[in-house]
SERO-4910 file (N, C-alpha, C, O; in steps of 0.05 Angstrom, whole numbers):
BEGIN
 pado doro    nc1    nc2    nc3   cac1   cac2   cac3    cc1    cc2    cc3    oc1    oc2    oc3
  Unk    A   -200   -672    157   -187   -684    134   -158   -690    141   -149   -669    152
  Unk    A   -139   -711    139   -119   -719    150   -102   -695    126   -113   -677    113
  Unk    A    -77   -701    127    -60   -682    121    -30   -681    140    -31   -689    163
  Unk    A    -11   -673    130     19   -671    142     22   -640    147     14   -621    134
  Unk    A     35   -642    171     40   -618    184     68   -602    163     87   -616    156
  Unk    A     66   -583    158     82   -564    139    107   -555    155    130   -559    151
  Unk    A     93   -542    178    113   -524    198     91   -509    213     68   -504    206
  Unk    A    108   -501    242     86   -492    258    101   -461    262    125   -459    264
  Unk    A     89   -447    263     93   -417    266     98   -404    291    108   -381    292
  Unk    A     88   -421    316     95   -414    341    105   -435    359    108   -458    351
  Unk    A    112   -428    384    132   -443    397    115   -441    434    105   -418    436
  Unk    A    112   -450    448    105   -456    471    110   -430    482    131   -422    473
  Unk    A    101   -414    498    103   -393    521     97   -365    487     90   -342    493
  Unk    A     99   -369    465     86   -348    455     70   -341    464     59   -355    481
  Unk    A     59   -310    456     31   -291    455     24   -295    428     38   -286    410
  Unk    A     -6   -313    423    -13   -301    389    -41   -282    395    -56   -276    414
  Unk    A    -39   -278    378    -67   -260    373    -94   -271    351    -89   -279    329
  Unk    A   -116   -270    360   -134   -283    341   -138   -274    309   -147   -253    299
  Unk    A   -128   -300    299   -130   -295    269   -100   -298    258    -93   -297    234
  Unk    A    -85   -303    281    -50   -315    275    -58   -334    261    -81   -343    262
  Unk    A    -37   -344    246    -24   -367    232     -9   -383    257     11   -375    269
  Unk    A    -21   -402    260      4   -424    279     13   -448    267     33   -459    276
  Unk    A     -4   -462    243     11   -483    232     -7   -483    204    -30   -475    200
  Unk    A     15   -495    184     11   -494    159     10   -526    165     23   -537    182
  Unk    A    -11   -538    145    -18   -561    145    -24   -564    105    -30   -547     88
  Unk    A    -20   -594    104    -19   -601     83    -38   -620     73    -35   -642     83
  Unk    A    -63   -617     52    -79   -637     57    -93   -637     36   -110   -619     38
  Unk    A    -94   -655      4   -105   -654    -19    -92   -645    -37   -101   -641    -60
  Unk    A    -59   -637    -26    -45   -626    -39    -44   -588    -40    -33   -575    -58
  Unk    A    -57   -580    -23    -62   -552    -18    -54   -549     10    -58   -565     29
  Unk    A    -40   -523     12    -30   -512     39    -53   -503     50    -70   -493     36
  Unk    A    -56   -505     77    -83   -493     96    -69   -484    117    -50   -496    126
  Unk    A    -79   -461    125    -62   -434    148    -89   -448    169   -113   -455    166
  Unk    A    -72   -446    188    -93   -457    212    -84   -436    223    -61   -427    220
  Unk    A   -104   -425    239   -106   -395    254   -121   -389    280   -145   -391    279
  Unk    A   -106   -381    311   -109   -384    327   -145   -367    326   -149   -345    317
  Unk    A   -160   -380    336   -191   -363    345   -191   -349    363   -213   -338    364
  Unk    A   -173   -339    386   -162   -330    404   -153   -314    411   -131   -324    409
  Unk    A   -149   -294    420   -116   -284    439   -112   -301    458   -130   -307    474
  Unk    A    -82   -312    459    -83   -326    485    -56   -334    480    -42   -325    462
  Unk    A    -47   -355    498     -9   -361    503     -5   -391    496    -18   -405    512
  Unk    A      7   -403    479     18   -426    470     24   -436    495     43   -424    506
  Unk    A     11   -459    511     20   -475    525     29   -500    531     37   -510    552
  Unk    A     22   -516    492     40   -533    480     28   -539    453      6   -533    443
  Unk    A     48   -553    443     43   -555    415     45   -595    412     66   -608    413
  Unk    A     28   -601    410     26   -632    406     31   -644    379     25   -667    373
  Unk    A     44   -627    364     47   -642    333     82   -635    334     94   -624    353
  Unk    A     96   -646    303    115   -630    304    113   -638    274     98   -655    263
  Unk    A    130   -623    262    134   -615    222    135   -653    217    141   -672    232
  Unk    A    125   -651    188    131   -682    180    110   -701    192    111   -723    181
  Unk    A     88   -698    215     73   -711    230     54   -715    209     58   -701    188
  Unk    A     39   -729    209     16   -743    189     -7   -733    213     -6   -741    236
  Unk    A    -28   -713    202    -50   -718    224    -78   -720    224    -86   -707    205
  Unk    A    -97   -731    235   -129   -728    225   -146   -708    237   -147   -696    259
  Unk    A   -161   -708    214   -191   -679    230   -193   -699    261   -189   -722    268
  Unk    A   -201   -675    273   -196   -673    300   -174   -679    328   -175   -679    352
  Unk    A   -161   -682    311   -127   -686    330   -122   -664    342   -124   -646    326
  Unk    A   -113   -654    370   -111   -629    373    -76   -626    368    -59   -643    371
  Unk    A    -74   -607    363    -45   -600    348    -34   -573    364    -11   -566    362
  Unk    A    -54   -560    379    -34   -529    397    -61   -525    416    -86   -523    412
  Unk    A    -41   -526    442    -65   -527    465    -53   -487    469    -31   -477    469
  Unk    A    -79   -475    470    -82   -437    484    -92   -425    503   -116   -419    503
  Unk    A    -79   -421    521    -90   -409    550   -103   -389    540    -90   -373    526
  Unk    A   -124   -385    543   -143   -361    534   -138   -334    550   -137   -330    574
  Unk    A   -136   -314    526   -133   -285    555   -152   -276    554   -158   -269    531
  Unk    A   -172   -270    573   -192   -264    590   -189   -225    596   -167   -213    600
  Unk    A   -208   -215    596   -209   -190    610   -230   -189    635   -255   -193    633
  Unk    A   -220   -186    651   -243   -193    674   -251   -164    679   -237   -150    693
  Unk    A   -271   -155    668   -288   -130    688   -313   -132    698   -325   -153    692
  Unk    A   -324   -114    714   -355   -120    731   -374   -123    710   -396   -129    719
  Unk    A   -372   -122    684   -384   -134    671   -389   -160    660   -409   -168    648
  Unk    A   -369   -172    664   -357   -197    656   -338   -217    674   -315   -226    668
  Unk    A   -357   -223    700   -334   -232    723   -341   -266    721   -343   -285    737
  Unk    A   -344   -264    695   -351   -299    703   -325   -317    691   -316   -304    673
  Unk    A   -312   -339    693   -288   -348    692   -297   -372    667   -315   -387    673
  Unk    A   -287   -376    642   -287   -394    621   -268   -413    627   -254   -410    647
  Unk    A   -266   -431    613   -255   -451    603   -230   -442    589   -229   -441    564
  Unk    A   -198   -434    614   -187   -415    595   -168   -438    575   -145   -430    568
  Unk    A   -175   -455    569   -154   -477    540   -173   -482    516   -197   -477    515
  Unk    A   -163   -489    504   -171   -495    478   -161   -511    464   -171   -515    441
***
């Protein structure tokens, strides 16, 4: 759903944690908390406050943090 960006809550080289707030978006006239799905590190933010944007625009690219043990040595797709 298109909508104007409010303000973004994090800044490039952050740590968020999954279930952060990173940008408040504006859309029908109701505020919407967009929230990282993640732990992982802000490695840019492609919108800025005042931006007009549509469903599916990406708006905050996240290096995913990974725990690598012998259980789990296989390597993802660490962005998002």
């Amino acid at each position: 759903m298109p909508g104007n960006i409010l303000s973004i809550s994090v800044k490039v080289g952050d740590e968020v944690k999954k279930d952060q707030v990173l940008v408040i978006l504006e859309a029908m006239k109701m505020e919407n908390e967009l929230i990282s799905p993640v732990d992982g590190r802000i490695v840019s933010i492609e919108t800025k406050k005042g931006n007009r944007v549509n469903a599916g625009d990406v708006l905050v690219k996240i290096y995913i943090f990974q725990e690598f043990t012998i259980d789990n040595p296989k390597k993802i797709n660490p962005m998002i």
